[in-house]
C-alpha positions, 0 to 999 in steps of 0.5 A: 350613748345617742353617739355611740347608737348614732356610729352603728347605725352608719356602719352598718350598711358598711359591715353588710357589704362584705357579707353582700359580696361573699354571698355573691362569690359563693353564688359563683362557686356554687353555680360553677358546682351546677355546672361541672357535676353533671360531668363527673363520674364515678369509675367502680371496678373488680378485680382480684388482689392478694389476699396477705392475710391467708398466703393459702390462697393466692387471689381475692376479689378486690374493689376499686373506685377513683374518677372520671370526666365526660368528654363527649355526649356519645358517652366517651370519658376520661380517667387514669390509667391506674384507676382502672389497672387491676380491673376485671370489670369496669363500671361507669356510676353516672350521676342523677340530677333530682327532679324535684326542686322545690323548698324542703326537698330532701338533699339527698340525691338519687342514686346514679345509674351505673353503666358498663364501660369499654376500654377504649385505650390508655396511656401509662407514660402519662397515666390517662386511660379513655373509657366509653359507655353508651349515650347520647347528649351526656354531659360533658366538660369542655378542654380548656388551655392549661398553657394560660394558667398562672400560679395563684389562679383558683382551681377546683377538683372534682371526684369521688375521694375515699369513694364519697361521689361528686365531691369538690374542692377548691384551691389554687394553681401552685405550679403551673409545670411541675416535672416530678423525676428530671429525665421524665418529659412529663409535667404536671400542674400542682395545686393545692386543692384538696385531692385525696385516694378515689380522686385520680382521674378526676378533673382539675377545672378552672373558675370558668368550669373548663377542663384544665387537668386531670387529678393524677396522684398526690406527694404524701407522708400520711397517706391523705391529702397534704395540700401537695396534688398534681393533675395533668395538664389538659394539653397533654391529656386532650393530645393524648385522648385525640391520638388514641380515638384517632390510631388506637396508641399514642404517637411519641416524636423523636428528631435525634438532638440532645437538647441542654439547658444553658446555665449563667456558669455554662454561658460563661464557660463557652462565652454564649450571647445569653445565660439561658435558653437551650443549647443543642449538645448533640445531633445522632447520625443520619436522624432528621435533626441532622437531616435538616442541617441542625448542629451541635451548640446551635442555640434554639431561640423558638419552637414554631414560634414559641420561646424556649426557656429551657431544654425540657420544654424542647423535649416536651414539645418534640414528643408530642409531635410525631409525624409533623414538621416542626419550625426551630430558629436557631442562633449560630455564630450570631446569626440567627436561622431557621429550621423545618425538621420532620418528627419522626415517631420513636420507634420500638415503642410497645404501643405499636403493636395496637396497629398490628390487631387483626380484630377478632381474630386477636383476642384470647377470650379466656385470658381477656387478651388481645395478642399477635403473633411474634413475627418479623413485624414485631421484632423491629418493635420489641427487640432481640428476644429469646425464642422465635415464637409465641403470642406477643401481648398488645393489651387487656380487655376490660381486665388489667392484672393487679398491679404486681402481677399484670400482663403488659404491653409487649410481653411474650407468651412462650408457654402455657402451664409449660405447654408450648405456644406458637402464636394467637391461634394455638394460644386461643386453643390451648384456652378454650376448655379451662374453667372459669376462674382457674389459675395458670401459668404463662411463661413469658418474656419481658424486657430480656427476662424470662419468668413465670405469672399466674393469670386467671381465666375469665 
C-alpha cells in the first residue's frame, strides 16, 4: 500500500502536465476569440419572398440574416454576395463589448447597435459583396495570405449560424484549393470547421486571428453542417474588394490562349519533356497571347514567376489581372523563353455598365435602380439585342429582388405595365407617381429572351 501511495504521488505532477498545457492552448484560443469578435457582424436584411402557402398573394415580408467581417475603421465590411440578394434594407448588427469585467458579471453581452448599411458593390462570380456603414476607429481584421495555408492547418470561423451572434468554431484546412464545377476559375478553401445557415460572409481566420477566407457556402445532404464548408480565399476576395473601391466592378483579364493540363498519357502521346504542367492547346487571332509571340504546344513552366502545376492555375491568375503585364516563361523545342503579354479586361462583361453611371441622374427612386440609357455604348457591352431602346439595368440600391424573381445586372427595360420605355429618363417618370408597395410589370430582355417580372415599388 506505501508503494502504491508512493507511485501516485510521482505521478501526479505527470498527469498535471497535460492539463497545464491544454489550459494554456485554450488560453490562446480563447484570447484569439478576444481578438477577432470585435470584427464580426451580424448582416439583418428585409425583403419579400413568396408566400407558398396563400398563392393569392404573390409577395410577403421575409427576413434574413448571414455575416460579415470589418475590413476598414471608416466602417467598410465584407460578406457575400447572397447574404444580401433578396434585401430591401440592409443593417449592420455591430457588436458591443461589456464594460463591466469584473467576477460575477452576467455573461450576457449587451445588445449591438444596429447601423444602417450602403452597398457599396458586389460580385457573383465570386459571391463577395462590400457593405459600408458609418464609423471610425471600428474594429477591423486584417488580409492574411490564404497561398501560405497548408491542408491540416487549424482554421476558425466565425458568424451568426441560425441567426446565433458572434459564434465560433474551430477546424482545419482540408483543401487549400477546391474548384467545385471544373470550367469554374473560381476556388475555394475547404475546411472542416463547423459552418452552418447564417454563417456565409463570415470569416474564415487563421491561428494568428488574420482573415484568410470568407465562409461562403457548405455541401449538405441534411441541410445542416456536415463538416464539408468552403470559404473564399482571402487573395481573391481582398482583389475583389480593392477593384470594386477602386472602379466601381471587378476587372476580368483574358490573353486569347486555351491552356491545358499535361497528363503522363498526353506527354506520352506527344513525347513532351514532363508529364505535368501546362501545355498551350490554342492562341485566338489577333489577341495579345498571339501578339507577344505565344504559340500552340508552348509549354508554361512559370507565371511571374511562379510555377504551374496545372492549366486552372493559368486560368485563375489570368483572370485576375486585367489591365496588367504579365511574365510566362515557356518551354519550346527544348528551350526555354520568356514572354511579357498585356491582359486585356474580358469584354462584354455586365459589370462594365457601373462605369457608365451618370450619378443621380442614374437612379429610378421608385424601382431602387440604378439604370443607363440603352445606346451604342452599351451594346458593345450586352450584345445583339431585340429593341433599339429602353433603360438597361446596371444594379439595385439597397434592394435586391428575391432570388427567382430579381432584376440583374444587364437586363433591359423595354416596357413598364406595357407602356413603352425609351430610357432612364422616361422610365423615372413613368415612375414617379406609383404607390408605395404597388406591383408592376416590366417587360424585359435578359441574355436573348423576353419576358415579363413583377417589380415592387419602393
Amino acid at each position: 500500500m506505501v508503494r502504491f501511495l508512493f507511485f501516485l504521488t510521482l505521478a501526479l505532477p505527470l498527469f498535471s502536465q497535460p492539463s497545464l498545457a491544454l489550459r494554456g492552448l485554450s488560453r490562446q484560443f480563447e484570447d484569439l476569440v478576444d481578438q477577432v469578435d470585435p470584427a464580426i457582424v451580424q448582416i439583418v436584411t428585409r425583403g419579400f419572398g413568396s408566400a407558398p402557402e396563400n398563392p393569392g398573394n404573390l409577395l410577403r415580408s421575409a427576413r434574413g440574416s448571414g455575416s460579415g467581417v470589418i475590413v476598414d475603421p471608416s466602417g467598410y465590411i465584407l460578406t457575400n454576395a447572397h447574404v444580401i440578394g433578396g434585401a430591401r434594407r440592409v443593417q449592420v448588427l455591430l457588436p458591443q463589448a461589456s464594460e463591466d469585467t469584473t467576477p460575477g458579471h452576467s455573461l450576457l453581452k449587451p445588445t449591438g447597435k444596429l447601423f444602417p448599411a450602403e452597398v457599396v458593390g458586389l460580385d457573383r462570380e465570386t459571391d463577395i459583396a462590400i457593405l459600408k456603414i458609418p464609423g471610425t476607429k471600428l474594429p477591423t481584421l486584417s488580409f492574411g495570405d490564404s497561398d501560405q495555408l497548408r491542408q491540416g492547418q487549424i482554421v476558425f470561423a466565425f458568424g451568426s449560424p441560425f441567426g446565433l451572434e458572434n459564434s465560433v468554431t474551430m477546424g482545419v484546412v482540408s483543401s487549400v484549393a477546391r474548384q467545385v464545377r471544373p470550367d469554374d476559375p473560381m476556388i475555394y478553401i475547404q475546411t472542416d470547421a463547423s459552418i452552418n445557415p447564417g454563417n456565409s460572409g463570415g470569416p474564415l481566420v487563421d491561428a494568428d486571428g488574420r482573415l484568410v477566407g470568407i465562409n461562403t457556402f457548405i455541401l449538405s445532404q441534411s441541410g445542416g453542417n456536415e463538416g464539408v464548408g468552403f470559404a473564399a480565399p482571402s487573395n481573391i476576395v481582398r482583389a475583389v474588394y480593392e477593384q470594386i473601391r477602386e472602379f466601381g466592378r471587378v476587372r476580368r483579364g483574358q490573353i486569347g490562349i486555351v491552356a491545358q493540363t499535361i497528363t503522363p498519357l498526353l506527354a506520352d502521346a506527344m513525347k513532351l519533356p514532363r508529364d505535368w504542367g501546362a501545355i498551350i492547346a490554342d492562341v485566338a487571332a489577333e489577341s495579345s497571347a498571339a501578339a507577344a509571340g505565344l504559340e500552340p504546344k508552348d509549354i508554361i513552366l512559370s507565371f511571374n514567376g511562379k510555377t504551374i502545376e496545372n492549366a486552372r492555375q493559368v486560368g485563375v491568375n489570368i483572370y485576375r489581372q486585367a489591365g496588367q503585364t504579365i511574365t510566362l516563361e515557356i518551354l519550346r523545342a527544348g528551350q526555354k523563353l520568356e514572354k511579357r503579354v498585356a491582359v486585356l479586361e474580358r469584354p462584354r462583361d455586365p459589370d462594365r455598365i457601373v462605369g457608365l453611371l451618370q450619378g443621380q441622374s442614374s437612379r429610378v427612386a421608385k424601382l431602387g435602380l440604378l439604370a443607363v440609357d440603352l445606346d451604342e455604348k452599351i451594346t458593345p457591352i450586352l450584345g445583339p439585342l431585340r429593341r433599339l431602346r429602353g433603360a438597361v439595368v446596371a444594379g439595385v440600391v439597397l434592394d435586391l429582388a428575391v432570388e427567382e424573381n430579381r432584376l440583374l445586372q444587364g437586363d433591359v427595360i423595354y416596357e413598364i405595365n406595357g407602356d413603352p420605355v425609351s430610357g432612364v429618363a422616361d422610365l423615372r417618370n413613368k415612375t414617379a407617381t406609383l404607390a408605395h408597395g404597388q406591383v408592376v410589370a416590366l417587360h424585359i430582355e435578359r441574355q436573348g429572351q423576353l419576358q415579363l417580372l413583377l417589380w415592387e415599388v419602393d
